[in-house]
N, C-alpha and C positions, 0 to 999 in steps of 0.2 A: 465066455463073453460077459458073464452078468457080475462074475469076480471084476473084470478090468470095469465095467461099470462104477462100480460101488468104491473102486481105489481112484477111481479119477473123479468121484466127487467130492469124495476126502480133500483130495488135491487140492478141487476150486476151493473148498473150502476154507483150508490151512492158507491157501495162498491169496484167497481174497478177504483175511479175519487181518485188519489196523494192528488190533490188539495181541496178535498171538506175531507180526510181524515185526511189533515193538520191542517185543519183550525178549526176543530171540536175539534184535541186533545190542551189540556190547558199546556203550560209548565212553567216552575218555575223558575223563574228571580229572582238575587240575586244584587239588585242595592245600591253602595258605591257612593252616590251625596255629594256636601258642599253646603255651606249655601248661600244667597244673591240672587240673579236677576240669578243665575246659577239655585240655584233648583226650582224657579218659572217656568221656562224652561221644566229642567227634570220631573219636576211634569205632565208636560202636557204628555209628554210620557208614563208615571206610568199609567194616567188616561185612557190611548191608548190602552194599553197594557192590562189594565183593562177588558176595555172594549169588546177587542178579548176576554178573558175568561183565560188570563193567572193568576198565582198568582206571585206577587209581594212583595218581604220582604226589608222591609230599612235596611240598617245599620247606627244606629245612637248613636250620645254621649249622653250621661244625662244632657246634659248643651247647647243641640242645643237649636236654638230660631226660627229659622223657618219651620224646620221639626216636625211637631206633631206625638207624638205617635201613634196616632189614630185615624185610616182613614178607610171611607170603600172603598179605591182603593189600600190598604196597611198591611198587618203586619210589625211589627216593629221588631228589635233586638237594642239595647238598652244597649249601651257600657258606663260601669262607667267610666270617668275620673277625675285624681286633674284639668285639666285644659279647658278652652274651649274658640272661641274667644266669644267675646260679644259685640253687636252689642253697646254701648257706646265707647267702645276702637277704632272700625272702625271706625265709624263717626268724633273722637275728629282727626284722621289722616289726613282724608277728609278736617274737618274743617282749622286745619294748613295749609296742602297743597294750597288751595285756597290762604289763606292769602301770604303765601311763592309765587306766581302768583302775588299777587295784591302788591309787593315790601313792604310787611308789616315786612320783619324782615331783618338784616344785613346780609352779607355773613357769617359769623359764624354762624349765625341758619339755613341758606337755608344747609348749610356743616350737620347740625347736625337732621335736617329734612330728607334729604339724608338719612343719616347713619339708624336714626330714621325706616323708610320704606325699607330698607334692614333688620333690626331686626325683625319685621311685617311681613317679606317674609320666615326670617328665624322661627318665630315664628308657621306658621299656617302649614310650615312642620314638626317640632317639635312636636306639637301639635296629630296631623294627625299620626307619627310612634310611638308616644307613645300611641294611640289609639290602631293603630294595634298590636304594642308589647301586649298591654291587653290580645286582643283576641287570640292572639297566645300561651300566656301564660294559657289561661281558658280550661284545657282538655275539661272539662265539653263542651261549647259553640263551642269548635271545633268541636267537636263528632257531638254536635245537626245539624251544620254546613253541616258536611259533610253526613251526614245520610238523610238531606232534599233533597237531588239530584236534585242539581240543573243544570239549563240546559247551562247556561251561567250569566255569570257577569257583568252587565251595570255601567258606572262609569264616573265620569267627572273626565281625571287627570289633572286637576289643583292641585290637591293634590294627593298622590302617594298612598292612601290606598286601592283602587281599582286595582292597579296595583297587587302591591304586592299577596291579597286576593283571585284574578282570579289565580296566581302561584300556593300559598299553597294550596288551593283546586284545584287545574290540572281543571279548567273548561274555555272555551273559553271566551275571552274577546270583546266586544264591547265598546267603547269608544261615548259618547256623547258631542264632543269637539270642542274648536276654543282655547282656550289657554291651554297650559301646566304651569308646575311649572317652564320650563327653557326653555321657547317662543312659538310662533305660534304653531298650530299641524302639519301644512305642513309641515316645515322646520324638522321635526324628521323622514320625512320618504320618504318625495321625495325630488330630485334635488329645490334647490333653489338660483341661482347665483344674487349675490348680488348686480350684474350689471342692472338688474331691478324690481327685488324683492326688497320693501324697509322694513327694519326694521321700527317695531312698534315703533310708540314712535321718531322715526325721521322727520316724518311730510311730504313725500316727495311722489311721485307719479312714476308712475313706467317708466315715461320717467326723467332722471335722466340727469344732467351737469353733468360733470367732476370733480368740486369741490362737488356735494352733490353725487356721487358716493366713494367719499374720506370719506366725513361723513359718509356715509352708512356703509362704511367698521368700523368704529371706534363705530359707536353704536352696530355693528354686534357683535364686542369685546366685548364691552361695557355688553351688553346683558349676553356674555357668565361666564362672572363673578359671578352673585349672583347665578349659576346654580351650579357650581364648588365648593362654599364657602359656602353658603344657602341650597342646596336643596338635591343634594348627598347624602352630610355626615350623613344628618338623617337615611337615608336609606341603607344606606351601611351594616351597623351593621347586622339590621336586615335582609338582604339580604342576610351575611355570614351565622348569625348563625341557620336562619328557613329553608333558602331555599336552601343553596347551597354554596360550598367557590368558585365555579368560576362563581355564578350568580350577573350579575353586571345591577343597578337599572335601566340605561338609554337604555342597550341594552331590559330590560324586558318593556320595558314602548314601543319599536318602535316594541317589538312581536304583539302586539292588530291583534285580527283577523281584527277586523273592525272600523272604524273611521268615524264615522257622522258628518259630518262638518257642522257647524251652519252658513254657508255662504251658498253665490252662484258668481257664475260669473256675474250675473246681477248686484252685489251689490264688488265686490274683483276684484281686478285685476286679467288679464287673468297670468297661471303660470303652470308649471309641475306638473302634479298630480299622484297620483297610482292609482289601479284597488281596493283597497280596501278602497277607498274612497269615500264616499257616501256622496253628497251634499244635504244639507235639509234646507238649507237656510230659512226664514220664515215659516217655520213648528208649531209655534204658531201662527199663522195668520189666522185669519179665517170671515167671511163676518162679518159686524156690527148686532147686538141685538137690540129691542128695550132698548133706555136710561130709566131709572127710573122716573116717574110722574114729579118730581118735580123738576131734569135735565131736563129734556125735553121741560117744561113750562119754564124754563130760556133760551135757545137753542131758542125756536122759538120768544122771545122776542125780538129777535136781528133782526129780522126784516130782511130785504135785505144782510146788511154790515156784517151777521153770526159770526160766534164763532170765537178765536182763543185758544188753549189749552195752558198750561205749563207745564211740570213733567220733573225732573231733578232726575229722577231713584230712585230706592227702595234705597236706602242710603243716599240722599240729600233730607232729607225735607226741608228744608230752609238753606239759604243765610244767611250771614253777616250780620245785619241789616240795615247798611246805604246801601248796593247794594240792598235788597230786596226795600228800600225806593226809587231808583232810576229807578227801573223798574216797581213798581207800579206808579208810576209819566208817566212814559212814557204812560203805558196800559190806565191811565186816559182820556189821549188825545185822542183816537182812538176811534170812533165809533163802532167799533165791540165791542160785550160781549166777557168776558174772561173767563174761567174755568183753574182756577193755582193750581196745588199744594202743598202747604205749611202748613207748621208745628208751624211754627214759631211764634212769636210775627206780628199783626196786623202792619202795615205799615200805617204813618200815612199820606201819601201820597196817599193811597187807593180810586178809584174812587168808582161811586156807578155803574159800568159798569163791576166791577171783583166779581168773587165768590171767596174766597178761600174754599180748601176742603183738607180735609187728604187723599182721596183714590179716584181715579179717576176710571169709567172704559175706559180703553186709546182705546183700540181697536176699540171699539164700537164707541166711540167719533170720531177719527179718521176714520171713515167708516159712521158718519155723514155728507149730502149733505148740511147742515148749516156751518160745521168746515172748513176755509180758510186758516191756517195754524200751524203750531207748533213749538214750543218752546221749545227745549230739547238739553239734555246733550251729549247725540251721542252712548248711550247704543246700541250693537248690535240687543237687542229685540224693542229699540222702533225706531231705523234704519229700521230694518226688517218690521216691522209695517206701516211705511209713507211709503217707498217703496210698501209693499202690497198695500194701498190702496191710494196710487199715489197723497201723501200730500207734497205741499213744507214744509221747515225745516229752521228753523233759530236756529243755534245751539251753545252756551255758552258750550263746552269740559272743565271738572273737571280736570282730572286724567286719567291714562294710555292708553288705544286705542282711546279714544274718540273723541281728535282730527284727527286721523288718519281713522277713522270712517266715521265720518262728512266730510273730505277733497274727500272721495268717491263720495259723494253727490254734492261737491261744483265743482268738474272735470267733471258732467256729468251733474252740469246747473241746482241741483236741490234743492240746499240749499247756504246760506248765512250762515260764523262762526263771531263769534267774540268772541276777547280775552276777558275774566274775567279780565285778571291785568288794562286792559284799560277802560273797561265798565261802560258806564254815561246813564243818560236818552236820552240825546240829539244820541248820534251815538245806540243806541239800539233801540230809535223809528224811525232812519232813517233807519237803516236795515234791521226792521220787515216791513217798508211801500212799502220797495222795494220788498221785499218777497210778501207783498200782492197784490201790484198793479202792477208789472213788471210779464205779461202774461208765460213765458217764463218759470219760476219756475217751474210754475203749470202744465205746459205742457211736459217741461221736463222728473217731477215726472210719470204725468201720460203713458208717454212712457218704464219708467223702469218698473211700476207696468203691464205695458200689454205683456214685455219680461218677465216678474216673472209669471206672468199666465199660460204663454202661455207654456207645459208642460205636457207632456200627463199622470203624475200622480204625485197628491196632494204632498208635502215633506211629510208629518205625514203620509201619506201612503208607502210610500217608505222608509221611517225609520222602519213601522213596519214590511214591506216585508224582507227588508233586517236583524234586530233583528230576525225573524222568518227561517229565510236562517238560520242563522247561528244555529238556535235550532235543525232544520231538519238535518244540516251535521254535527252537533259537532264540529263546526266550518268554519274558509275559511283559511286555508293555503294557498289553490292555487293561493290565490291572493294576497297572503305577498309576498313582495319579501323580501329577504335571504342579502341584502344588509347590514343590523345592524347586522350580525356575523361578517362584514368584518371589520381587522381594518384601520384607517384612511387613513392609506399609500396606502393601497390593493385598497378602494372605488375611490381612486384618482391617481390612477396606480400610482403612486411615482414609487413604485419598477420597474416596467414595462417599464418607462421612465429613469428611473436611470441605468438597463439593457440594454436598447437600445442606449443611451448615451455611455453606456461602452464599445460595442460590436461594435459604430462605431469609438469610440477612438482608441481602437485596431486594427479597420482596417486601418484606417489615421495612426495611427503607425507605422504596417506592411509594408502601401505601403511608407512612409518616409526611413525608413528600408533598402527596396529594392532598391528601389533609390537609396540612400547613395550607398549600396554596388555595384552596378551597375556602380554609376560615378567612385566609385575609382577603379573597376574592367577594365574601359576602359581609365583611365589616367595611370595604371599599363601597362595595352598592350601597350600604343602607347609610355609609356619609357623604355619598352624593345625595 
């Protein structure tokens, strides 16, 4: 009797615990990712997610290159298109842009390069609504769609087909973001004065002159352009005629219940935030692995003087060949081993102290007590990463946040940039020596990785807590604010001050008025 006792309080207990009945039931995530060093990202959350026991379906084109059909943390949905991008058309962009950097073309091709990567921008949202026009067009796949009940919509909107997707099926939206198709995430949905918030892509830090408070404003502009001319119009259409004639794309995009910021303030300037902003900043980061056999027997060969790494992100496998040759010249000189990643033709400046390799594992490496430093492009994952595990940075920025990225690191004493259009052997080995032997780096690094720790839960944990909130409530309204219904005028009381302005003009008025009538009221009596 005292056995069934003690099981039947277990019972009430199991059975009357919120939280232990949460976490038991499986719900069903409908995740709109894109391609590149973004879903390498989102994929870690899939596997998360996984992992709790939820099910997860991609949505994917027939022409992706880095989403596989077939996964077992995943089904797939599997959208035909005529177009798709492809990872040769990226890179030959890449590739120019550097050159366009290194003063390899006149003012007429940097003009037309420009123009070139505005088409690029307008292309991969074109791309993206004519995707979604598909599916919206496929009774069939709608139906399937809507009949899997799902519980919400995970999406990176760098591209706007998550957006859109979470509307037409009325399911809440979760955002796994740091850029949009028309800037920052912040800047869509909180306060950001431009006084020291700097635009991406400006290079400026959040204590600002006078004169780069000027430029801020004009790249501010600058920015709002291809958002306007590029990224909109795609969406509009579709906007009118699935969802709605007074549903408009930018105010749907700042509804998101929730927004997972792939930052943190350890690593971003401090700035205004919302209540439905969830910081997860190095959220793929996680303690070093053993290396592979045969990594690891090159690793301890180095003796005292350890490693140092290179990877210039999932789209840059190799350099230009004469700059690849000018940093293999430098790496020669240096006592440390190196582990590089590159793709490219063999350099024939190569010492017998570098490995090349196509696929590194970075993290692991990086959480290596032999690896002394790194050499990277300024990707926010592999920022996140050195930061995690409190590595200095010597950092060569390609293309768009990168330098801006990297200047976080270099304002808080924990990395060293250098320009690509200037880059020789001689100032790339004096830069990586100072990175190695100038204590301060190192130190630096290890003080942001022990504010990044320091945290009373994991980011991948709190990403899935809060994905999980939002399946339990069918959402978080209560922590949108209601500010992207307002329009421009209304958010920035224009009217309110335009009223109050007018209300005291009329009283200056009135009392000039009175006056008047008053003096000549009393130059009338005294000429009587």
């Amino acid at each position: 009797m005292k056995l069934f006792s003690v099981w039947s309080s277990v019972l009430g207990i199991v059975l009357s615990s919120p939280l232990i009945f949460t976490l038991c039931r499986g719900g069903n995530v409908l995740v709109y990712p894109i391609e590149g060093s973004h879903w390498v990202n989102m994929n870690i959350l899939i596997e998360a997610l996984h992992a709790r026991g939820h099910n997860v379906t991609i949505v994917r084109s027939d022409k992706s290159w880095y989403i596989k059909e077939k996964s077992p943390h995943y089904s797939t949905v599997t959208v035909p298109v005529e177009e798709g991008l492809d990872e040769k058309f990226i890179t030959e962009i890449i590739t120019k842009g550097i050159d366009v950097q290194r003063g390899k073309y006149s003012m007429i091709d940097i003009l037309s390069f420009h123009i070139q990567s505005f088409e690029l921008f307008s292309r991969v949202n074109r791309i993206t609504s004519k995707m979604v026009e598909t599916i919206f067009k496929d009774n069939m796949l709608t139906k399937r769609l809507q009949e899997s009940h799902y519980d919400l919509v995970l999406a990176d909107p760098f591209s706007g087909g998550g957006t859109l997707l979470a509307k037409y099926l009325n399911l809440p939206l979760v955002y796994n973001v740091r850029w949009l198709p028309i800037g920052e995430g912040h800047s869509a949905i909180a306060p950001s004065p431009l006084s020291y918030i700097p635009i991406t892509g400006s290079g400026f830090s959040d204590k600002m002159s006078f004169t780069e408070r000027i430029r801020n404003m004009l790249f501010y502009l600058f920015t709002v352009f291809p958002g306007v001319y590029f990224v909109t119009p795609h969406y509009a259409a579709l906007c009118h005629d699935y969802l709605g004639p007074d549903v408009d794309f930018y105010s749907l995009m700042q509804a998101a219940d929730l927004w997972l910021m792939r930052v943190d303030f350890v690593f971003d300037f401090p700035r205004p935030t919302m209540p439905n902003a969830v910081y997860i900043g190095g959220f793929q980061c996680k303690p070093a692995k053993p290396l592979p056999q045969d990594l690891e027997e090159f690793v301890q060969s180095s003796g005292e003087h350890g490693i140092i790494i290179m990877s210039l992100g999932s789209f840059v496998g190799q350099l230009p060949y004469d700059l690849a040759e000018e940093i293999a010249a430098a790496f020669a000189q240096l006592p440390q081993k190196i582990i590089w990643r590159h793709t490219g033709e063999r350099p024939e400046t190569l010492g017998n102290n570098t490995l090349l390799v196509k696929w590194m594992p970075q993290n692991d490496l990086l959480g290596h007590p032999k690896t002394r430093a790194f050499v990277a492009h300024g990707g926010t994952n592999g920022v996140q990463e050195a930061i995690y595990h409190g590595m200095p940075v010597l950092g060569i920025p390609l293309f768009f946040d990168q330098y801006d990225n990297l200047l976080r690191l270099k304002i808080r004493g924990g990395a060293q940039i250098l320009d690509i259009g200037t880059l020789n052997k001689d100032n790339f080995l004096q830069a990586l020596q100072e990175v190695l032997h100038e204590p301060s780096y190192r130190m630096n690094m290890q003080r942001l990785s022990r504010l990044h720790l320091d945290q009373p839960m994991k980011p991948l944990d709190r990403a899935m807590f809060w994905i999980e909130f939002v399946m339990r409530h069918k959402g978080a309204a209560h922590l949108r604010t209601e500010s992207y219904r307002m329009p421009w005028y209304a958010y920035h009381s224009v009217d309110v001050i335009m009223l109050l302005l007018a209300a005291v003009f009329v009283i200056l008025l009135t009392a000039v008025a009175i006056i008047r009538f008053l003096c000549c009221r009393t130059r009338k009596i005294k000429s009587d």
